[in-house]
C-alpha positions in Angstrom: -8.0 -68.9 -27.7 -9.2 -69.8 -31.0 -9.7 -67.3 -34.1 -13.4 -66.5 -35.5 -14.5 -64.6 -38.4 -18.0 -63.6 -38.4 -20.6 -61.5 -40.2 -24.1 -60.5 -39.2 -26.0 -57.6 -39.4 -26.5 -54.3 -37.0 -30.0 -53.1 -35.3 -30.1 -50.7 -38.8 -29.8 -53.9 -40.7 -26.6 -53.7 -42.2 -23.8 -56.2 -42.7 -21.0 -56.1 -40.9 -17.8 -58.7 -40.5 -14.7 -58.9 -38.5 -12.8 -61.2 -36.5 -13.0 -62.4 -32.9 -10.2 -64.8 -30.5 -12.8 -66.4 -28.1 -12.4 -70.2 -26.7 -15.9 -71.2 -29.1 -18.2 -70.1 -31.5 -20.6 -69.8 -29.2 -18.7 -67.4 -27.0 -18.4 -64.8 -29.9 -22.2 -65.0 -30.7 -23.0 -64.3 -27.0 -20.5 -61.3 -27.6 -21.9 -60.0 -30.9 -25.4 -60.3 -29.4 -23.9 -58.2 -26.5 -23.3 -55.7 -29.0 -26.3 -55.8 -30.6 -25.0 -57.6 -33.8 -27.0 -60.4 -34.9 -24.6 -63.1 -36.2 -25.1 -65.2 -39.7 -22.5 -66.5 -39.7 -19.1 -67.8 -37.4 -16.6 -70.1 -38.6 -13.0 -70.6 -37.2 -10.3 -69.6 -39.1 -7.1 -72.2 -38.2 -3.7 -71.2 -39.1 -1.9 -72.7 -41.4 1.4 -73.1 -39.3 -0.7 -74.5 -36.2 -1.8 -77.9 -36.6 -5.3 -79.3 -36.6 -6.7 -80.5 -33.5 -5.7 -84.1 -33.0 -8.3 -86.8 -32.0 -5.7 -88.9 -30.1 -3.9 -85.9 -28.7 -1.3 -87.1 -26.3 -2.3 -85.7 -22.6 0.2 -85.2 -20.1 0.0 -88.1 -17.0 1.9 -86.2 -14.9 5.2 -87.0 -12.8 3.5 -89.3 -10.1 1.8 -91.8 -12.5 3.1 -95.3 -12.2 3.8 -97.4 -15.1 1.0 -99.4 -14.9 -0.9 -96.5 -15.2 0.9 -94.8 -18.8 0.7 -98.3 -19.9 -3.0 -98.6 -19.7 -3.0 -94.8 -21.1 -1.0 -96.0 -24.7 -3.6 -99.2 -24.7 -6.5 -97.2 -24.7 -4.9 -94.3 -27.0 -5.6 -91.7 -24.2 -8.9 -92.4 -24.6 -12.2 -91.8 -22.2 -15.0 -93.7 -22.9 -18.6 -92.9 -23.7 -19.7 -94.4 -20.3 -17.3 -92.6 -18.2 -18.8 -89.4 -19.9 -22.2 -90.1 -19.2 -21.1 -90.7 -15.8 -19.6 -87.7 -15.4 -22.8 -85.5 -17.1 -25.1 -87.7 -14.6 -22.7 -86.6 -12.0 -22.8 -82.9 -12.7 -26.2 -82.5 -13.4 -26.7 -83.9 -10.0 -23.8 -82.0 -8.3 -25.1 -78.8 -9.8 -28.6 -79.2 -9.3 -27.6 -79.2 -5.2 -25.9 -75.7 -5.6 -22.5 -76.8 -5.2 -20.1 -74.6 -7.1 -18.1 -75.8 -10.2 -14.9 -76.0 -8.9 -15.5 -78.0 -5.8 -18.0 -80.5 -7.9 -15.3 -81.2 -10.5 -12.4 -81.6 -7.8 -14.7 -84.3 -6.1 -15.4 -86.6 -9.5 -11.9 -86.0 -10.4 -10.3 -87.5 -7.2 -12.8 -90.2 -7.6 -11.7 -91.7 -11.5 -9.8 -94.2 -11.7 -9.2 -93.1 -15.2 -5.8 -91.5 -15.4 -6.5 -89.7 -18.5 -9.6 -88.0 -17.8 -8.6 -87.3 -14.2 -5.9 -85.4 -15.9 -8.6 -83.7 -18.4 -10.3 -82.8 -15.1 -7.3 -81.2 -13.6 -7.0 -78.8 -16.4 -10.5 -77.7 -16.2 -10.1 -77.2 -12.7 -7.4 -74.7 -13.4 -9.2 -73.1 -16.3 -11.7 -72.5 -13.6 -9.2 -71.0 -11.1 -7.8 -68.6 -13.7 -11.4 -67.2 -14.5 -12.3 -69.1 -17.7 -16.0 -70.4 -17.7 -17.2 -73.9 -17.7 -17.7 -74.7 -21.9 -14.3 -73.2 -22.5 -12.1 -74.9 -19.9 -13.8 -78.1 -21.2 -12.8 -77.2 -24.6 -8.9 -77.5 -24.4 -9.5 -81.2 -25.1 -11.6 -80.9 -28.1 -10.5 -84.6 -28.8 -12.9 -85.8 -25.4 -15.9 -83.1 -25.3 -17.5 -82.6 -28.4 -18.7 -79.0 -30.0 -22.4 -80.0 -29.2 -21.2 -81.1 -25.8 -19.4 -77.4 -25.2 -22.1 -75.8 -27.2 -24.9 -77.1 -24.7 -22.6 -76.5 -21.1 -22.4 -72.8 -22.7 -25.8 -72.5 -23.0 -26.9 -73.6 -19.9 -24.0 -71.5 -18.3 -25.2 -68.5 -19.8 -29.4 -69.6 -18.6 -27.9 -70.6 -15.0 -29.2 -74.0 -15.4 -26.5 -75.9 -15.9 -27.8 -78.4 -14.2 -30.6 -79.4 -17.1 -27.6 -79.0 -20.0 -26.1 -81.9 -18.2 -29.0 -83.9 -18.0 -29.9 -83.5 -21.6 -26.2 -84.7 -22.3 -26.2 -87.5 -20.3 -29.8 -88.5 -21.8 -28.1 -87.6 -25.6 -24.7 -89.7 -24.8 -26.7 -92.4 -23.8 -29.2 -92.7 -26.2 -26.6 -92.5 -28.6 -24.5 -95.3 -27.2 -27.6 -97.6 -27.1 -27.7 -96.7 -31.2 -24.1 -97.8 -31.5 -24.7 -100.8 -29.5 -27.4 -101.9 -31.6 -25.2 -100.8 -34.5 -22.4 -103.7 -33.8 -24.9 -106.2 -32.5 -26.1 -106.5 -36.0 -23.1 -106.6 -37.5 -21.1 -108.7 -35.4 -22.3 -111.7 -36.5 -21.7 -111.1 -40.2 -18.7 -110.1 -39.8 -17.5 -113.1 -37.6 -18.9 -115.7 -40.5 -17.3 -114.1 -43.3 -13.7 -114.2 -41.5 -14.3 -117.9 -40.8 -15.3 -118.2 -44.3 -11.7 -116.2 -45.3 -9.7 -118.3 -43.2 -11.3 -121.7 -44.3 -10.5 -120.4 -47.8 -6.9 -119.6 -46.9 -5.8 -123.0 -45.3 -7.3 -124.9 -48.6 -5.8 -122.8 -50.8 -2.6 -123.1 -49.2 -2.5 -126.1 -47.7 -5.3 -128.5 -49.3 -5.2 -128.5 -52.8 -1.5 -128.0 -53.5 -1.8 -131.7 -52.0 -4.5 -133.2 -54.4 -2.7 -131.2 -57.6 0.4 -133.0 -56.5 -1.7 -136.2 -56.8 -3.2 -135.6 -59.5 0.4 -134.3 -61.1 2.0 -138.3 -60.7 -1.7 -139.9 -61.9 -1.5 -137.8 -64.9 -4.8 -137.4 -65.0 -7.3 -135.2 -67.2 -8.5 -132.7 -65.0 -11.8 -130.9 -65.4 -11.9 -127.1 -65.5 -13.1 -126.6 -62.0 -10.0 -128.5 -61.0 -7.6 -126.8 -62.8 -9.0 -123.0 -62.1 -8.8 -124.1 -58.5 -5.2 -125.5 -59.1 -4.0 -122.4 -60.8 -5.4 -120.1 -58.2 -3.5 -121.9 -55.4 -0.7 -122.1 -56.9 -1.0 -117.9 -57.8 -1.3 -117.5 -54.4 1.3 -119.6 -52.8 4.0 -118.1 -55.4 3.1 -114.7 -55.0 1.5 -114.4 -51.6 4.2 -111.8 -50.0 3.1 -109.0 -53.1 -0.6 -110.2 -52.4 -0.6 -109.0 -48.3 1.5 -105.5 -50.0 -1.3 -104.6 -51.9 -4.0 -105.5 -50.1 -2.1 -103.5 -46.9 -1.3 -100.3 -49.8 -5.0 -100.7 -50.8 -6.2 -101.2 -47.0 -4.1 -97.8 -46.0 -4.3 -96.0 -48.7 -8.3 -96.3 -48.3 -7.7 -95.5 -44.4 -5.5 -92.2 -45.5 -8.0 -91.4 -48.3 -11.3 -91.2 -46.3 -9.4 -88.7 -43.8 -9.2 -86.4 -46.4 -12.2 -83.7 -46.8 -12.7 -85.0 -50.4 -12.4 -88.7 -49.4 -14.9 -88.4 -45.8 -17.5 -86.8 -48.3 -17.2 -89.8 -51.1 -17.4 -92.6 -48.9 -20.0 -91.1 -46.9 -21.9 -90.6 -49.7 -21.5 -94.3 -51.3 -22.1 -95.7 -47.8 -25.7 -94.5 -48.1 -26.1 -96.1 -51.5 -24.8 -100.1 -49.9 -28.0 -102.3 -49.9 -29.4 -103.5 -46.7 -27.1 -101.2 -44.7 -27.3 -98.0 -46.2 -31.1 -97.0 -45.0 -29.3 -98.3 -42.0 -26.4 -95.7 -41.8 -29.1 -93.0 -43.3 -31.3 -93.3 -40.5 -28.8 -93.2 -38.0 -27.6 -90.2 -39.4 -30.7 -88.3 -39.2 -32.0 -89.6 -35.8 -28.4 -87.8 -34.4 -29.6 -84.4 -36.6 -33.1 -84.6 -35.0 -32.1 -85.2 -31.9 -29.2 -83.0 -31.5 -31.1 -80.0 -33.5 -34.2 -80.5 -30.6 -31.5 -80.4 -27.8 -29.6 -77.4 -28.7 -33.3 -75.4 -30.2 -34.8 -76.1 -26.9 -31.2 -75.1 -25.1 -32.2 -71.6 -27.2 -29.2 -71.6 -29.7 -29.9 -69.3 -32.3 -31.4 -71.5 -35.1 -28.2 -70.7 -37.7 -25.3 -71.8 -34.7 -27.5 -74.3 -33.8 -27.1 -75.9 -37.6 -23.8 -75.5 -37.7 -23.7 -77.9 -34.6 -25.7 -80.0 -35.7 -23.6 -80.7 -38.6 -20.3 -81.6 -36.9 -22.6 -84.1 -34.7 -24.3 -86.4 -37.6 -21.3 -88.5 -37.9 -21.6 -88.1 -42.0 -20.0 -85.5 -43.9 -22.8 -86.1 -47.0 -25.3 -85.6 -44.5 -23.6 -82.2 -42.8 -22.9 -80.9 -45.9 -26.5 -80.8 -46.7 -27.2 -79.6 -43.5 -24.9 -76.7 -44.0 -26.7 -76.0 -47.3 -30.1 -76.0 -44.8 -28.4 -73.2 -42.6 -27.4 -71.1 -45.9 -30.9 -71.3 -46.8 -32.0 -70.0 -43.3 -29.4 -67.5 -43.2 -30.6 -66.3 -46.6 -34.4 -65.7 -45.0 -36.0 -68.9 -46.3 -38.0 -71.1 -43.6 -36.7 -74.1 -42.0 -39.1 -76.3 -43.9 -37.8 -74.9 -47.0 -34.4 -75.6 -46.9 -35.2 -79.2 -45.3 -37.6 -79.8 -48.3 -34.8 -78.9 -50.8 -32.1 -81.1 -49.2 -34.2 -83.8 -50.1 -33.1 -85.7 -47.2 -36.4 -86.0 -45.1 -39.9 -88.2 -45.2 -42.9 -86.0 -46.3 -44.0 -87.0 -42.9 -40.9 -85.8 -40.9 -41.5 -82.5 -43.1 -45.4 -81.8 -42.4 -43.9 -82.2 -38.7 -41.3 -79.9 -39.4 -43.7 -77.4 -40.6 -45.9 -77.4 -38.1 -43.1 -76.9 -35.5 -42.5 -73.8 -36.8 -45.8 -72.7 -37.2 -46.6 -73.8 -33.6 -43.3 -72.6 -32.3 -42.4 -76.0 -31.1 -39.7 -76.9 -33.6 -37.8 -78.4 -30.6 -40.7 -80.7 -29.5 -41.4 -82.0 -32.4 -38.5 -82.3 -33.7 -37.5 -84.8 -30.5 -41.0 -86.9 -32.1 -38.9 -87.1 -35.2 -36.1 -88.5 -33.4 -37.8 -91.1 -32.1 -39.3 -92.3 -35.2 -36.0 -92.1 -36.5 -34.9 -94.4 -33.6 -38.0 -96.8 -33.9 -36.7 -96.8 -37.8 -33.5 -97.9 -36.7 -34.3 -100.6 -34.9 -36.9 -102.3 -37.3 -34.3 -102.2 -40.5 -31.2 -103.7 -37.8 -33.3 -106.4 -37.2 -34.5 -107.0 -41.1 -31.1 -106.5 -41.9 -30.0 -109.5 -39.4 -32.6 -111.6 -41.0 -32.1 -110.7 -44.4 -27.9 -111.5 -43.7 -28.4 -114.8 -42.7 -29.2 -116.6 -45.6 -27.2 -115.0 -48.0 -24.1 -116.1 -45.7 -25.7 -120.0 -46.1 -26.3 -119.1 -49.8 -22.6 -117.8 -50.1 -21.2 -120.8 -47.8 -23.1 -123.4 -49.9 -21.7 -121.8 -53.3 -18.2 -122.0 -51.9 -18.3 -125.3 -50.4 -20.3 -126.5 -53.9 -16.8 -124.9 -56.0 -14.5 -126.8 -53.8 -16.3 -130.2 -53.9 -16.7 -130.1 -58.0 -12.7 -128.5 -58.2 -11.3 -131.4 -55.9 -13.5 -134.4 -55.8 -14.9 -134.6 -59.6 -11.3 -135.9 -61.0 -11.2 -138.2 -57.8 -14.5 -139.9 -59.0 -13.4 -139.7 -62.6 -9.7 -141.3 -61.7 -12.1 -144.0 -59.8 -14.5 -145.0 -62.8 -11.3 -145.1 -65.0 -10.1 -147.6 -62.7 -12.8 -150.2 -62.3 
């Protein structure tokens, strides 16, 4: 059980706080609405001697697995995959859709995985079950596989008794958002591929090429031009001193990877990744395709509009992004309209915001909201491919300047050692 402090307000209106253990957030709003307490807020309150919950949480095989099997586990960093969870939500909502109870539906994927991991994940919900938890909070001892929107939307559709449509909209939201990341690498991996071949080909001549030709040119006693001899002095930099060169860039390379872990760090690169040309409209949009989406699943799911922000925010996948959103659920909880707090976020289209606003006039926040999505999506797609197009020839521009650099550093005194000669 986790810890929860909460405060919302009574049927005479006034506020009230306290502090709940429930397994999620959204079991102590379903218990202060039991009360007649309307919640504002809910946030978890962790311990300071417990540690945080670990992303790559070591799970338990169990004493029959082979060593094949915790091999594969340490590869993978006892990891399940995005597919194998769509599976499993396609599975369900089908399973559950036919009447058959939990218990017996989970057992029956479970046996069938060949996952050792998740089988294991499985088995613990499966006892959850047996010892009277519900669904969202047996799930949500491995916070490090199901995600809060995940648990937020099986609680949901546990406490509607149609856990059968929570699980389709998962599968529909898990795959959606694969096809984004797909798309996502796709454009990049080309890029990235030239600009290592580009790194290596400038490693082996710095190395290996031109402490040949300066040799050379060393027993000609030539005059050397300046490209020659900046390209000279840069190899020989780098062969003399290349052991301090891979330290700091692996300091600089770790110390970024430790610094953008921390909540200070997440929120500065976050924000400066929106700002990179070409790409940052790219990461922008992506971010708030996930927000409208997600925000339309768990609105039409009937999570009360504050929760459902709060969700929303741990599911963008950009802590600039959530921390604006959390300023939107502030405004809300401070009796302002939804299209208020969007328009002072500044985050949103005017379009996106007339749409917004006529959601909540219409009541239909949750339909229109999924139209926002996919213009969000159509976005997306559009500036990947302008990206890839607009990539290309500043790698040949970039290539050419490079290969222009070396042929004026190495060849110039080779054609001036030659006129000198006849």
């Amino acid at each position: 059980m986790a810890h929860f402090e909460y405060s919302g307000r009574d049927t005479s209106g006034a506020l009230v706080s306290g502090r709940i253990d429930a397994g999620t957030a959204d079991d102590v709003a379903t218990q202060l609405f039991s009360d007649s307490v309307t919640p504002i807020e809910i946030k978890e309150v962790r311990e300071k001697t417990k540690p945080r919950v670990d992303a790559k949480k070591k799970i338990d095989l169990g004493p029959n697995a082979s060593g094949i099997d915790r091999i594969n586990a340490v590869l993978t960093g006892n990891k399940v995959e995005t597919d194998e969870l769509i599976m499993f939500a396609r599975q369900m909502y089908s399973l559950t859709k036919a009447g058959l109870p939990l218990d017996r539906a989970i057992k029956g994927l479970e046996a069938s995985l060949s996952n050792l991991v998740f089988r294991r994940i499985l088995q613990d919900a499966i006892a959850g079950l047996e010892n009277g938890m519900n669904l969202a909070t047996a799930l949500g001892q491995h916070p490090q596989v199901f995600s809060q929107l995940f648990l937020s939307l099986i609680h949901v559709g546990e406490n509607t008794g149609r856990l059968d449509l929570a699980f389709n909209e998962i599968g529909k939201y898990l795959e959606l958002e694969k096809n984004t990341s797909k798309q996502v690498k796709s454009a990049t991996r080309y890029p990235i591929f030239v600009m290592a071949a580009i790194a290596v080909a400038l490693a082996v001549i710095t190395v290996f090429v031109i402490p040949v030709f300066a040799e050379t040119f060393a027993r000609l006693g030539a005059s050397l031009p300046w490209q020659t001899s900046l390209l000279i002095n840069i190899s020989g930099f780098v062969v003399n001193y290349w052991p301090f060169m891979l330290l700091a860039f692996f300091s600089l390379f770790f110390g970024f990877r430790y610094y953008i872990t921390t909540e200070k760090g997440m929120l500065s690169w976050d924000r400066r990744k929106l700002s990179i040309p070409l790409a940052g409209d790219v990461f922008e949009r992506v971010a708030l395709a996930r927000f409208a989406r997600t925000f339309s699943m768990v609105m039409g799911a009937g999570v009360p509009i504050v929760q459902g922000l709060t969700v929303v925010a741990g599911a963008v996948g950009n802590a600039f992004i959530a921390r604006n959103i959390n300023r939107m659920r502030e405004g809300v909880e401070r009796g302002e309209s939804l299209h208020r707090t969007a328009t002072n976020s500044k985050m949103f289209s005017p379009l996106v915001l007339q749409m917004i606003a006529v959601g909540e006039e219409t009541g239909m926040v949750d339909e229109l909201l999924s139209e926002v999505a996919d213009f969000y999506d159509a976005e997306v797609e559009y500036d990947l491919k302008r990206l890839s197009d607009a990539i290309e020839p500043i790698l040949i521009a970039v290539t050419a300047g490079l290969v222009l650099i070396l042929a004026l550093g190495v060849f110039l005194p080779i054609w001036d050692l030659n006129a000198a000669v006849n």
